[in-house]
Structure formats: structure tokens, C-alpha cells
C-alpha positions in Angstrom: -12.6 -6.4 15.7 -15.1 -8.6 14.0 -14.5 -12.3 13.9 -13.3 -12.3 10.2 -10.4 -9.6 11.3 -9.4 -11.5 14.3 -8.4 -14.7 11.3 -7.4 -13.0 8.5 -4.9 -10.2 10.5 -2.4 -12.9 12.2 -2.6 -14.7 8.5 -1.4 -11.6 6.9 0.8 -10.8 9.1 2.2 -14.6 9.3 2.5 -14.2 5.5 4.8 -10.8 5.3 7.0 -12.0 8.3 8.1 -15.7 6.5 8.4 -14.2 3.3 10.5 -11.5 5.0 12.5 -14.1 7.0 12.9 -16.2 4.2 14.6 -13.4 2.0 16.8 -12.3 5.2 17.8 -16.1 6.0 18.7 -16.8 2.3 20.6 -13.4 1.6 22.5 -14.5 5.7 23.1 -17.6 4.4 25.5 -16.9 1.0 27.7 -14.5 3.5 31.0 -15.8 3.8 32.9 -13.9 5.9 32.2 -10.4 8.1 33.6 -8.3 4.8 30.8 -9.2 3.0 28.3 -8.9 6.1 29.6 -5.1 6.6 29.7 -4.5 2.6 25.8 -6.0 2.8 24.8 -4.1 5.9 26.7 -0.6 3.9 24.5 -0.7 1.0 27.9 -1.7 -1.1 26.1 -4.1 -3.2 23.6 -1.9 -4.3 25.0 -1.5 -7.6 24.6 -3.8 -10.4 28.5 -4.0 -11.0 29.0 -4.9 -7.0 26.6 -7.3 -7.3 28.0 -8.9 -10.7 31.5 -8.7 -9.2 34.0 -11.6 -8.0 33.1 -13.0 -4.5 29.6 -11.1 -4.1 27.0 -12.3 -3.1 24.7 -10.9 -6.1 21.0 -10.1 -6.7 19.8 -11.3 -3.6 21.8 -8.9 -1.4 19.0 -6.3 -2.7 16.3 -8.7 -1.6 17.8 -8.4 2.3 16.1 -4.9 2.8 13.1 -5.9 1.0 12.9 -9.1 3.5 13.4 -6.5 6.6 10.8 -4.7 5.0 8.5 -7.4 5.1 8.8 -8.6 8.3 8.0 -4.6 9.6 4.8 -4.9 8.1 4.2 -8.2 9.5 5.2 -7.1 13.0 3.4 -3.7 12.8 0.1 -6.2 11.8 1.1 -8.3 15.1 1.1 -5.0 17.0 -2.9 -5.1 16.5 -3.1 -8.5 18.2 -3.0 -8.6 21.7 -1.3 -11.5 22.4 1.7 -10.8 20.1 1.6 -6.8 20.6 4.4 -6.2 23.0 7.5 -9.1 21.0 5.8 -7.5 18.0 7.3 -4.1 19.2 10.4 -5.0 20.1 11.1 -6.7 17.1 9.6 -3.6 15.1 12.1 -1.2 17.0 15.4 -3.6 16.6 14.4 -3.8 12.4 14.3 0.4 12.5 17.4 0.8 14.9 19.0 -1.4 12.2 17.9 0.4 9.3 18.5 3.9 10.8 22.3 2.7 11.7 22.9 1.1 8.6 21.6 4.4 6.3 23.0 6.2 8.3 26.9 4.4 7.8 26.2 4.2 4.0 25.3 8.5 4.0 28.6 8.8 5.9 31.1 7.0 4.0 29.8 7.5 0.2 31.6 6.0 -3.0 30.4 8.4 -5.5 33.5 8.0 -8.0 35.0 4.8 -6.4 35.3 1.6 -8.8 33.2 -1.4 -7.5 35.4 -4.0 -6.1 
């Protein structure tokens, strides 16, 4: 790599993985109790009316997926660094077991037709 990629590639990827964290720590840190964890982690406040109802935890439950999101990126970036490659994978496999198990939940236990909470 040349000497400008070596810099600006662990700044990048420094950048999507904070932002990412910060978005997954805030959305962590309004959860009450493990209902709203497992409503979170199955996609139940999705909607605009689950996210406007009593006890949710609102907008920023949508923002927890974007924040996994963002720290992908930033550890697929840290994969191209040598020194961070191998954590950088791990952490890349956990964030895409986690999304894989928690699509997967939400496709098998649908609420087409249910009233939000």
C-alpha cells in the first residue's frame, strides 16, 4: 500500500466503527429490561407505531442496525491492516452471526395483521 493508504485506511475505519459503536451503545443504553432487548433484536420496532408506542424505546431502535452496519465496514477496513486483521475478523463474523440469527427469528415469527403493542 502506499504511505498515504497505510494513514488514511485505520482513519476510516476508526471513523465507521465509533460512529457504529456510538449508535449501538446509545440504542443498549435506553433498554430497560430483556422484553425490550428481544423486541429490539426481532425487528419489532421497525414500525413507526412500535416505535411511537408506550414503553419503546423509539427512533433510535432503527439506528441499532445501522450502528452494526457501521462497525462491519470499519472491521472489514481493519481486515486490510495487518496488525488488526485477525480481531478485525472475529468481530466481523460475531456482527453477521448476529444479523443472520436475528433475520432469521424475525422471518420465522412474522406479525403481518398483529396490532403494535
Amino acid at each position: 500500500m502506499k504511505a498515504r493508504a497505510h494513514i488514511a485506511l485505520p482513519i476510516v475505519a476508526s471513523i465507521f466503527s465509533l460512529i457504529g459503536l456510538a449508535f449501538v451503545v446509545g440504542t443498549l443504553s435506553r433498554v430497560r429490561d430483556l422484553d425490550q432487548l428481544h423486541r429490539l433484536l426481532s425487528y419489532d420496532y421497525m414500525s413507526f407505531l412500535d416505535s411511537q408506542a408506550d414503553g419503546a424505546i423509539g427512533s433510535i431502535a432503527s439506528d441499532f442496525f445501522t450502528g452494526i452496519a457501521l462497525i462491519l465496514v470499519g472491521s472489514i477496513f481493519f481486515t486490510k491492516i495487518e496488525k488488526t486483521s485477525q480481531p478485525a475478523r472475529v468481530v466481523a463474523a460475531i456482527l453477521f452471526v448476529l444479523v443472520a440469527l436475528s433475520l432469521a427469528y424475525a422471518c420465522s415469527n412474522l406479525r403481518v395483521g398483529i396490532k403494535p403493542y
